[in-house]
PyMOL Python script that loads the backbone (N, CA, C, O; Angstrom):
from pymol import cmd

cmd.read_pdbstr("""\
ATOM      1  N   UNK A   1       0.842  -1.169   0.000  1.00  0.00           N
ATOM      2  CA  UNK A   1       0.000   0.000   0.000  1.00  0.00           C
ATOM      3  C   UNK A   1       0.891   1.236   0.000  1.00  0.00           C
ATOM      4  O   UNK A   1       1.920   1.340   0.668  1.00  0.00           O
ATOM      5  N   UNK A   2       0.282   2.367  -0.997  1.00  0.00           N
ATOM      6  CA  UNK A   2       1.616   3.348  -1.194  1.00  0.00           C
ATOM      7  C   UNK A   2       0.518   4.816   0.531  1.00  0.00           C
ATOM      8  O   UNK A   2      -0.664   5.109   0.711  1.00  0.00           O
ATOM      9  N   UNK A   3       1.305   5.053   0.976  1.00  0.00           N
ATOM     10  CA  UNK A   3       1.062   6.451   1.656  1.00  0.00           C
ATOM     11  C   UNK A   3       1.625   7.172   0.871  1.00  0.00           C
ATOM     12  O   UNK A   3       2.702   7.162   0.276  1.00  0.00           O
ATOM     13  N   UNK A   4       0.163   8.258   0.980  1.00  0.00           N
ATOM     14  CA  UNK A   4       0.510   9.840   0.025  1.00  0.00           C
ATOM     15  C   UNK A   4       0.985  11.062   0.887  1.00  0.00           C
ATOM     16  O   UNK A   4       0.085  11.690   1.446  1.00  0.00           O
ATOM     17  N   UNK A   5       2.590  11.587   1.117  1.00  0.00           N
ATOM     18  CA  UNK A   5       2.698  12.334   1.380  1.00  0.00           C
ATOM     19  C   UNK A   5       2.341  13.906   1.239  1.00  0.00           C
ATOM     20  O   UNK A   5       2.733  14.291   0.137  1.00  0.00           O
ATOM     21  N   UNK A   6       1.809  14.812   1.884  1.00  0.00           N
ATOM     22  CA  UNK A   6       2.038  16.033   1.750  1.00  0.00           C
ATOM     23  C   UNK A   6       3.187  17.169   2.287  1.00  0.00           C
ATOM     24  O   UNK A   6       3.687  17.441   3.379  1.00  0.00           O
ATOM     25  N   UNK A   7       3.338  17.749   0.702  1.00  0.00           N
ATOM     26  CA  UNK A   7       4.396  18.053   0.263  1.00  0.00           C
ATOM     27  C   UNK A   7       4.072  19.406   0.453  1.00  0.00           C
ATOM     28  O   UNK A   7       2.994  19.538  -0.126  1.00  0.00           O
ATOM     29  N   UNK A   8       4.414  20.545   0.964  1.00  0.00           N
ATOM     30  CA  UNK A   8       4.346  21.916   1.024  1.00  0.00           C
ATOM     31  C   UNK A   8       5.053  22.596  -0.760  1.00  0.00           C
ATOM     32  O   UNK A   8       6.112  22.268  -1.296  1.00  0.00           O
ATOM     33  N   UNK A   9       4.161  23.429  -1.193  1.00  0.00           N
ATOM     34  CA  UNK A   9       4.769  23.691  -2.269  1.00  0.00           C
ATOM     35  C   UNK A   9       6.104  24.392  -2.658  1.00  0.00           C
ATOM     36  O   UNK A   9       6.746  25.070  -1.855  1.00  0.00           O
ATOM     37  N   UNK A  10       6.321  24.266  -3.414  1.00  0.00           N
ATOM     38  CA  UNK A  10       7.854  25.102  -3.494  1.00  0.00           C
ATOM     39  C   UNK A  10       7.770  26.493  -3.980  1.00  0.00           C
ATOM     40  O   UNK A  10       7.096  26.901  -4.925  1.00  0.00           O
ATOM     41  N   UNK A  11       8.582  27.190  -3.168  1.00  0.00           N
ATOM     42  CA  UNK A  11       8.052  28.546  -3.373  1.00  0.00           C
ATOM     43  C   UNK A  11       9.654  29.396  -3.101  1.00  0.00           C
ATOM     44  O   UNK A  11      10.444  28.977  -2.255  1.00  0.00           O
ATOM     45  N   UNK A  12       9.826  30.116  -3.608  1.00  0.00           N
ATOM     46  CA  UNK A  12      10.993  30.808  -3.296  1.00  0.00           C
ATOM     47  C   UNK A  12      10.517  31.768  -2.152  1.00  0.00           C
ATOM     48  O   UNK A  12      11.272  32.166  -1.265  1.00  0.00           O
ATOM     49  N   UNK A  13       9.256  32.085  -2.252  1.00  0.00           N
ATOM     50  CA  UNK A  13       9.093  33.276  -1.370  1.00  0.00           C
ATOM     51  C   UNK A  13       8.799  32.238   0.421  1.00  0.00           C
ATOM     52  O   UNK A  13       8.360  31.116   0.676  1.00  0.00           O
ATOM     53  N   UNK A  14       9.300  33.325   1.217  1.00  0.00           N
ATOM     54  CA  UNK A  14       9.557  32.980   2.920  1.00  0.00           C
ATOM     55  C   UNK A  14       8.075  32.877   3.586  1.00  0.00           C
ATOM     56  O   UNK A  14       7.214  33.720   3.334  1.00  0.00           O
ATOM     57  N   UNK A  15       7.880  31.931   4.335  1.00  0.00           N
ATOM     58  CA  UNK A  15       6.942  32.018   4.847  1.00  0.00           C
ATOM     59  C   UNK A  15       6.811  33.277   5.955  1.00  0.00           C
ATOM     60  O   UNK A  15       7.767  33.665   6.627  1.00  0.00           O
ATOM     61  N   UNK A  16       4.976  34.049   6.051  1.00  0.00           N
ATOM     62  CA  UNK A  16       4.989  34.883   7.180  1.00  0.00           C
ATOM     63  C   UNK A  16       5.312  34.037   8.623  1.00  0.00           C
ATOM     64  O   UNK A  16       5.306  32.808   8.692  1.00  0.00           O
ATOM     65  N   UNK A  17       5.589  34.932   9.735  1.00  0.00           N
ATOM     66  CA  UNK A  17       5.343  34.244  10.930  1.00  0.00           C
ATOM     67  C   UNK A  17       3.965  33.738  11.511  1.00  0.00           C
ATOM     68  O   UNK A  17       3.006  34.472  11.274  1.00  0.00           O
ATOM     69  N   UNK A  18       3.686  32.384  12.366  1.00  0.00           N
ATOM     70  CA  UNK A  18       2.773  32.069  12.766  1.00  0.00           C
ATOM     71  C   UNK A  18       1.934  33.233  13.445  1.00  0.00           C
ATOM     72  O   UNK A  18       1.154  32.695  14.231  1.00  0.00           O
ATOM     73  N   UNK A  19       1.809  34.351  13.457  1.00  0.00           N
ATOM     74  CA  UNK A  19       1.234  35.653  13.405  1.00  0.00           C
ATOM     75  C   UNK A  19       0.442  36.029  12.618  1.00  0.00           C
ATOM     76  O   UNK A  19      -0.606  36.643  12.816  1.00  0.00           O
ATOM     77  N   UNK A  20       0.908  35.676  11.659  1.00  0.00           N
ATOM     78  CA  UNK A  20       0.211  35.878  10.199  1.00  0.00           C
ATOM     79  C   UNK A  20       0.877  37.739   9.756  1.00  0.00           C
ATOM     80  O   UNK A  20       0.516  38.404   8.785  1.00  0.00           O
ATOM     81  N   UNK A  21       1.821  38.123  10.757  1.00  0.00           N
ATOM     82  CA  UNK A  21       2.677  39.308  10.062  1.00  0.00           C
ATOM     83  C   UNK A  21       3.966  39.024   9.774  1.00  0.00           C
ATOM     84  O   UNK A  21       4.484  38.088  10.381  1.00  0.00           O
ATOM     85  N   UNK A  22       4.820  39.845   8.696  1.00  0.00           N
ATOM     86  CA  UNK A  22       5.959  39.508   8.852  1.00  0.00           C
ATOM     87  C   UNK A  22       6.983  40.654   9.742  1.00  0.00           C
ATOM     88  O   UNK A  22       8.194  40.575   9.947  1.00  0.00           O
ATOM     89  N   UNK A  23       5.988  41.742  10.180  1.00  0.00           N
ATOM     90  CA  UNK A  23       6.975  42.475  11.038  1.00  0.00           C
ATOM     91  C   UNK A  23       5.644  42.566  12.720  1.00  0.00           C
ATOM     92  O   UNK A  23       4.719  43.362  12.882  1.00  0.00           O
ATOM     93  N   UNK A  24       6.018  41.648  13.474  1.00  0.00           N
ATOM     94  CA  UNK A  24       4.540  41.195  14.525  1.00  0.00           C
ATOM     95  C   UNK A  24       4.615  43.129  15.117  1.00  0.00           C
ATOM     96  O   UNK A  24       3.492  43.600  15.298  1.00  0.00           O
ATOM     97  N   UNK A  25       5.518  43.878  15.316  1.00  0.00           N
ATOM     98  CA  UNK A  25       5.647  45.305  16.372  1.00  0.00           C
ATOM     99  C   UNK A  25       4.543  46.020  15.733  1.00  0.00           C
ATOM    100  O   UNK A  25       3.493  46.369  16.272  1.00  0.00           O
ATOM    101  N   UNK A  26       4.997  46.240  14.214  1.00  0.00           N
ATOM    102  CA  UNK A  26       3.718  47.323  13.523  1.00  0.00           C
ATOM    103  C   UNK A  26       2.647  46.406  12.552  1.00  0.00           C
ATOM    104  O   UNK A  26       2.159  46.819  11.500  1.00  0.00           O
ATOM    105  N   UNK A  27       2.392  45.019  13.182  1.00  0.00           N
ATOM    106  CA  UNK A  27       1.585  44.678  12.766  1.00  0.00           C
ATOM    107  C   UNK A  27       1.486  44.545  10.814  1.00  0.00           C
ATOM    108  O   UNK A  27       0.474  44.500  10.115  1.00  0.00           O
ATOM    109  N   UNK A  28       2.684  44.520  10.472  1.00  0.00           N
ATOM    110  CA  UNK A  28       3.122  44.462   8.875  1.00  0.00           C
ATOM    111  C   UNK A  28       2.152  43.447   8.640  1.00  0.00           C
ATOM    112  O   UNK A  28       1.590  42.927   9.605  1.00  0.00           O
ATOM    113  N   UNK A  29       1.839  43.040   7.267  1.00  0.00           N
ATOM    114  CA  UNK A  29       0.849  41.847   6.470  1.00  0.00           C
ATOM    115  C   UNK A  29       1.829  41.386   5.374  1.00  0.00           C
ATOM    116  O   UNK A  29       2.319  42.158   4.551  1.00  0.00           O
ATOM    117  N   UNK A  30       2.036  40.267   5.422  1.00  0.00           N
ATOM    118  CA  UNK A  30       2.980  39.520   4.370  1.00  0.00           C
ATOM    119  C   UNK A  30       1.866  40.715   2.965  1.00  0.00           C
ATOM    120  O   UNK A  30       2.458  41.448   2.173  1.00  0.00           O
ATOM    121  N   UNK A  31       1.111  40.662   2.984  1.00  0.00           N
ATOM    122  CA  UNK A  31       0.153  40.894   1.681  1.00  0.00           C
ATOM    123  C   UNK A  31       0.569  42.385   1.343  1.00  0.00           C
ATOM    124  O   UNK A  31       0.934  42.728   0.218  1.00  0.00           O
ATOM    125  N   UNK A  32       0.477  43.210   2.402  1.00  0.00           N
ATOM    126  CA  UNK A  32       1.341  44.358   2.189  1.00  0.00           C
ATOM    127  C   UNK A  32       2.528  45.058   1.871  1.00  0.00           C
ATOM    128  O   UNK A  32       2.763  46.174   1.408  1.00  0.00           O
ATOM    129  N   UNK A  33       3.418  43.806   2.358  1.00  0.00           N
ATOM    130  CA  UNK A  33       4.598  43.770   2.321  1.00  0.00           C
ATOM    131  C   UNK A  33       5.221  43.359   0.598  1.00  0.00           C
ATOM    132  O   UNK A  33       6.094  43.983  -0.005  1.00  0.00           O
ATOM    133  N   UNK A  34       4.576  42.324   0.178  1.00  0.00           N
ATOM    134  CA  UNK A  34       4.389  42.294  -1.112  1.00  0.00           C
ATOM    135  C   UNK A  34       3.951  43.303  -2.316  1.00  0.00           C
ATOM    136  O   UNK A  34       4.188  43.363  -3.523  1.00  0.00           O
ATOM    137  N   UNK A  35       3.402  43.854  -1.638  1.00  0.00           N
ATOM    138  CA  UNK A  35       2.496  44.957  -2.504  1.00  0.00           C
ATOM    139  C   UNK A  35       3.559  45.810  -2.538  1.00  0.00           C
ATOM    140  O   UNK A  35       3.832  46.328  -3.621  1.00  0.00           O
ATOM    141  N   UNK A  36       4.277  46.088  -1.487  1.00  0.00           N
ATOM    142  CA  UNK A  36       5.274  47.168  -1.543  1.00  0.00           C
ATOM    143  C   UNK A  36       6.923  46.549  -2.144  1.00  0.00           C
ATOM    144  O   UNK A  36       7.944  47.159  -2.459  1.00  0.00           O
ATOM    145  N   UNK A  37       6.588  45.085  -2.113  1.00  0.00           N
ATOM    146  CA  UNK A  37       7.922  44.718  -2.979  1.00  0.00           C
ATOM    147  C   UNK A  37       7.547  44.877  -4.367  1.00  0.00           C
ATOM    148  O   UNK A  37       8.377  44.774  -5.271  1.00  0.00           O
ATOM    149  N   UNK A  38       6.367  45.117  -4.559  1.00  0.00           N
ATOM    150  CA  UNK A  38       6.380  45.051  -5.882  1.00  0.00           C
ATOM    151  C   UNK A  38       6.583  46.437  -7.144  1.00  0.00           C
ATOM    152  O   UNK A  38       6.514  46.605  -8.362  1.00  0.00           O
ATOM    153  N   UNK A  39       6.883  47.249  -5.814  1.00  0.00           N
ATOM    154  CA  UNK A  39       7.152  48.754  -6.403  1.00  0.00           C
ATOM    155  C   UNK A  39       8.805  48.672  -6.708  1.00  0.00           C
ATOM    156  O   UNK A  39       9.660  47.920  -6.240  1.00  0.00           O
ATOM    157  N   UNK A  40       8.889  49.680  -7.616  1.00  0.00           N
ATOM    158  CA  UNK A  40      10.532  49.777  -8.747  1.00  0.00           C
ATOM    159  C   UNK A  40      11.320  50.100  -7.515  1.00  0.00           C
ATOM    160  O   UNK A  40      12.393  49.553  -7.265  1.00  0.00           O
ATOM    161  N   UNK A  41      10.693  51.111  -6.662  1.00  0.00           N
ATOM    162  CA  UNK A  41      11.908  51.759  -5.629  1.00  0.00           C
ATOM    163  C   UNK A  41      11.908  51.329  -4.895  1.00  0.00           C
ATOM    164  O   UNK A  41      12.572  52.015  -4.117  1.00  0.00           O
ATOM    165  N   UNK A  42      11.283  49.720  -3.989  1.00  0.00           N
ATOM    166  CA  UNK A  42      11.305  49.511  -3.223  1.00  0.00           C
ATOM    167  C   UNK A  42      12.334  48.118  -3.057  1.00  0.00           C
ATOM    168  O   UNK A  42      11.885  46.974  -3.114  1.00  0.00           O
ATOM    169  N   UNK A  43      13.892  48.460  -2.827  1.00  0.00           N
ATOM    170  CA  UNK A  43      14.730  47.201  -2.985  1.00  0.00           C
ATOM    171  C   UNK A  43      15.675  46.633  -1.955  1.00  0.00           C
ATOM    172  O   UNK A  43      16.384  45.627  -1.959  1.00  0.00           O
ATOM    173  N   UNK A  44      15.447  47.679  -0.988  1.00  0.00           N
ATOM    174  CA  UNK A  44      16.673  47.216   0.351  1.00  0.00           C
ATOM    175  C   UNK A  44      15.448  47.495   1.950  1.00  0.00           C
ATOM    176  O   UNK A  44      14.289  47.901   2.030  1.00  0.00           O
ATOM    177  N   UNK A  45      16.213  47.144   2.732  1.00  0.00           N
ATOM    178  CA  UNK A  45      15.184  47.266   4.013  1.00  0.00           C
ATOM    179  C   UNK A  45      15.285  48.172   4.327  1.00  0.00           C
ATOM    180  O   UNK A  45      14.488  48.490   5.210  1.00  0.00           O
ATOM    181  N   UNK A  46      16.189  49.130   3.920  1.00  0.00           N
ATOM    182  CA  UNK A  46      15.980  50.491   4.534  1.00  0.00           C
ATOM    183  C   UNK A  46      14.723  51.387   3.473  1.00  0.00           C
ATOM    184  O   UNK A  46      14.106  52.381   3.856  1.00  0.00           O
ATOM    185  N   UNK A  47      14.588  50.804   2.256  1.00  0.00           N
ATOM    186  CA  UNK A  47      13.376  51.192   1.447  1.00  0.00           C
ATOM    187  C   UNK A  47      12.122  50.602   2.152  1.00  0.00           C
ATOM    188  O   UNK A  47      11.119  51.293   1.976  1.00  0.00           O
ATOM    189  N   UNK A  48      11.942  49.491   2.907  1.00  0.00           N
ATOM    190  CA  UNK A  48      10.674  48.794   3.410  1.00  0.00           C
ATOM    191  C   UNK A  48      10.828  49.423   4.159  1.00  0.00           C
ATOM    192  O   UNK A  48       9.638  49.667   4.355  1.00  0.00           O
ATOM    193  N   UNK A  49      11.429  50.120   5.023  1.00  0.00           N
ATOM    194  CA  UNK A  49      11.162  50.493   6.122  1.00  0.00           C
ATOM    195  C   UNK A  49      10.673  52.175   6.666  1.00  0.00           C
ATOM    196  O   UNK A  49      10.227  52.863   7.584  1.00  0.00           O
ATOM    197  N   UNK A  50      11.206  52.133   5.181  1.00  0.00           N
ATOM    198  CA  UNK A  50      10.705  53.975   4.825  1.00  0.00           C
ATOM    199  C   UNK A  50       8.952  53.692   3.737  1.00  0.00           C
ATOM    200  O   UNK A  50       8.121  54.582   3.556  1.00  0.00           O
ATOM    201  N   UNK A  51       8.879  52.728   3.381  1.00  0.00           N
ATOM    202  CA  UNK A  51       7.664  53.101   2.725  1.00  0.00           C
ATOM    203  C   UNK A  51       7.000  52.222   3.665  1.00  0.00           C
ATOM    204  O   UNK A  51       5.993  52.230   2.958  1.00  0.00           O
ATOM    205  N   UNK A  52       6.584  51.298   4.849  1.00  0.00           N
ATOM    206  CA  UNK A  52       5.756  50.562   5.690  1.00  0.00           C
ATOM    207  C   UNK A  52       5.690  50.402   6.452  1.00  0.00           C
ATOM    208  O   UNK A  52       4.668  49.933   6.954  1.00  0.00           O
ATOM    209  N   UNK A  53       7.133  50.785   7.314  1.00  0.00           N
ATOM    210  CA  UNK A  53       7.389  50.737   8.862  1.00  0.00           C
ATOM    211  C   UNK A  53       8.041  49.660   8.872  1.00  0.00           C
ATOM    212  O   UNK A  53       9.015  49.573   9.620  1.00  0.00           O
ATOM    213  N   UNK A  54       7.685  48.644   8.094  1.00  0.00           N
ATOM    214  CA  UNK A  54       8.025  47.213   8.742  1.00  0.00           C
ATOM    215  C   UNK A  54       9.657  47.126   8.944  1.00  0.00           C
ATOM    216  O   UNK A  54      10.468  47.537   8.114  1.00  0.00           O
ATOM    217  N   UNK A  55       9.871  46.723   9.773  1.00  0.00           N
ATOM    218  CA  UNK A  55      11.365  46.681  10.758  1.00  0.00           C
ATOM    219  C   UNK A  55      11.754  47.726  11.611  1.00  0.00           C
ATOM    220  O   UNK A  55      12.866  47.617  12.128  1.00  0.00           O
ATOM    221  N   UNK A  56      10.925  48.931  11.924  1.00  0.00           N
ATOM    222  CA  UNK A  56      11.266  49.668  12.318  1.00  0.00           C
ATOM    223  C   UNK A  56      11.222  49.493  14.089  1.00  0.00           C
ATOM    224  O   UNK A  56      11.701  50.359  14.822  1.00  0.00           O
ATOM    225  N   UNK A  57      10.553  48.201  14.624  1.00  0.00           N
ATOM    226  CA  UNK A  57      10.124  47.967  16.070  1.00  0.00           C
ATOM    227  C   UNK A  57      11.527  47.346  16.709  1.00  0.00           C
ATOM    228  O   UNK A  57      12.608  47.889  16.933  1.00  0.00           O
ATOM    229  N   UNK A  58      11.160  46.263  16.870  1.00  0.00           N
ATOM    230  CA  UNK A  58      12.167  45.683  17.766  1.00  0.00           C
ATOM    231  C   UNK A  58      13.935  44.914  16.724  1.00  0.00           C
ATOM    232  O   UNK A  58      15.043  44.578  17.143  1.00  0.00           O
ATOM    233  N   UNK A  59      13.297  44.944  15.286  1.00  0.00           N
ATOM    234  CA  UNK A  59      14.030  44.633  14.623  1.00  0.00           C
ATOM    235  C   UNK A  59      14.321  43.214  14.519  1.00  0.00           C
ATOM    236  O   UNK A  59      15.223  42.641  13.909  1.00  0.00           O
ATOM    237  N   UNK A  60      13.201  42.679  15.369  1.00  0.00           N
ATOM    238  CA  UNK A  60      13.810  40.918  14.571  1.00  0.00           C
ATOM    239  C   UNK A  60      13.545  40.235  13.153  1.00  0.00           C
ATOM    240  O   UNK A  60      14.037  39.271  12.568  1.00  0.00           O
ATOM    241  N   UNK A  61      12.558  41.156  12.866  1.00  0.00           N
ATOM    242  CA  UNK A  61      11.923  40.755  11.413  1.00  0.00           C
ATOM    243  C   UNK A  61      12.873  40.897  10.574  1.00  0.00           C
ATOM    244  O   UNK A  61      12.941  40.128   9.616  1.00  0.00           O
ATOM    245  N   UNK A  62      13.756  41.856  10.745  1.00  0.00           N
ATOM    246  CA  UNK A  62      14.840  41.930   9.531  1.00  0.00           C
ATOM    247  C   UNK A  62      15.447  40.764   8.953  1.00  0.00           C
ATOM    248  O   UNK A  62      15.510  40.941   7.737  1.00  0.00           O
ATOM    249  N   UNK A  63      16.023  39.409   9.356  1.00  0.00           N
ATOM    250  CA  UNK A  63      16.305  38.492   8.539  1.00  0.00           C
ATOM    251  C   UNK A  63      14.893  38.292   7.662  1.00  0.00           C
ATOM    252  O   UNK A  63      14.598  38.639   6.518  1.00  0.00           O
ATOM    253  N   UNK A  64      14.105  37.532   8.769  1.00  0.00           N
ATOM    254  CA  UNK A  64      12.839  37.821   7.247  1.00  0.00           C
ATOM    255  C   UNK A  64      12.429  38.803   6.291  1.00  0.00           C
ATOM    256  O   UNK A  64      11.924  38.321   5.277  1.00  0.00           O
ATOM    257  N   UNK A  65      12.512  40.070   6.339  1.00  0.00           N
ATOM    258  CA  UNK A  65      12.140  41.032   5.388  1.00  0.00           C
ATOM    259  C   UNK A  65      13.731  40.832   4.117  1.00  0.00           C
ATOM    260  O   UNK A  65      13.692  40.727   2.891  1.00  0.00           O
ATOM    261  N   UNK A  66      14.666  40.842   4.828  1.00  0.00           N
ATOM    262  CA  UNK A  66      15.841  40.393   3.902  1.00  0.00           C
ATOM    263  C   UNK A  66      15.534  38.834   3.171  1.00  0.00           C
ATOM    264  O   UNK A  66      16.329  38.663   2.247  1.00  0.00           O
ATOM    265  N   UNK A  67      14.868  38.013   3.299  1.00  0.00           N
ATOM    266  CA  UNK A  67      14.435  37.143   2.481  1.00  0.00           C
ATOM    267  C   UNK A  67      13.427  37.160   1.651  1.00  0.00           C
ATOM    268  O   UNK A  67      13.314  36.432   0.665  1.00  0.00           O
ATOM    269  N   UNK A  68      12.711  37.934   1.992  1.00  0.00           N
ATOM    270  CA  UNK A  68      11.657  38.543   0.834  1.00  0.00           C
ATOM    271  C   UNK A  68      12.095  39.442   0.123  1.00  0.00           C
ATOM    272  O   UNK A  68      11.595  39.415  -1.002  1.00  0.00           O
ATOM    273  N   UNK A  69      12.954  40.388   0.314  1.00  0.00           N
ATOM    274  CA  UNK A  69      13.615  41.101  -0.414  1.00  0.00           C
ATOM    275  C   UNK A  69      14.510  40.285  -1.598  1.00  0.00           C
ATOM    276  O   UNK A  69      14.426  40.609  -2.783  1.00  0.00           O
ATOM    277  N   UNK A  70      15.279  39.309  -1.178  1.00  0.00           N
ATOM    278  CA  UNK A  70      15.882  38.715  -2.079  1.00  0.00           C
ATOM    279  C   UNK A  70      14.677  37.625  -2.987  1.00  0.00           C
ATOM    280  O   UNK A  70      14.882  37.240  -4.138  1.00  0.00           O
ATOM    281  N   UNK A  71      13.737  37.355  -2.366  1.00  0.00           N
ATOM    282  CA  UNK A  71      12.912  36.347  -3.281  1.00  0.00           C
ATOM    283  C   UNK A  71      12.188  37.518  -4.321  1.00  0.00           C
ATOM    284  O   UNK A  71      11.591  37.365  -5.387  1.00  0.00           O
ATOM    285  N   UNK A  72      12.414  38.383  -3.766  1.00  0.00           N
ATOM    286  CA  UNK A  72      11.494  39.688  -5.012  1.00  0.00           C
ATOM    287  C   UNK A  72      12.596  40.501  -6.130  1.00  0.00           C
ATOM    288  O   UNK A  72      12.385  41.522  -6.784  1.00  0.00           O
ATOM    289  N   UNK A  73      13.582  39.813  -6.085  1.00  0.00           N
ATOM    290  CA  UNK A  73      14.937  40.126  -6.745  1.00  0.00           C
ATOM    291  C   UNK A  73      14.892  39.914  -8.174  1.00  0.00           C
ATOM    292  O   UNK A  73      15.893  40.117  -8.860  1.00  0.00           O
TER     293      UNK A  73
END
""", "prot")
cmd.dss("prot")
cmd.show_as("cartoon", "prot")
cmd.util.cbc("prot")
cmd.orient("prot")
């Protein structure tokens, strides 16, 4: 008998935190955060952080916002 694994899809882009934000201080939205990667000027974290806030709290989000940054590369 074969068992069917589930397989999480492959995705370059980072998962949000079990929060469902990717910056939890100002309450960032992966969905927002996207929206704003998807602008021409928006390419380093010091650009996310001037157009959304996001990283501007306690600063742990920054490895994650640096992985979305590079998956939006």
């Amino acid at each position: 008998m074969q068992v069917a694994t589930a397989t999480a899809p492959t995705s370059s882009r980072p998962a949000p935190r079990a929060s469902g934000f990717v910056c939890d201080c100002l309450e960032v939205t992966e969905c927002a955060l996207l929206e704003t990667l998807s602008k021409a000027h928006v390419r380093t974290l010091r650009d996310v952080r001037r157009a959304i806030g996001a990283g501007d709290g306690c600063t742990a989000c920054h490895d994650l916002l640096r992985r979305y940054l590079e998956a939006a590369r």
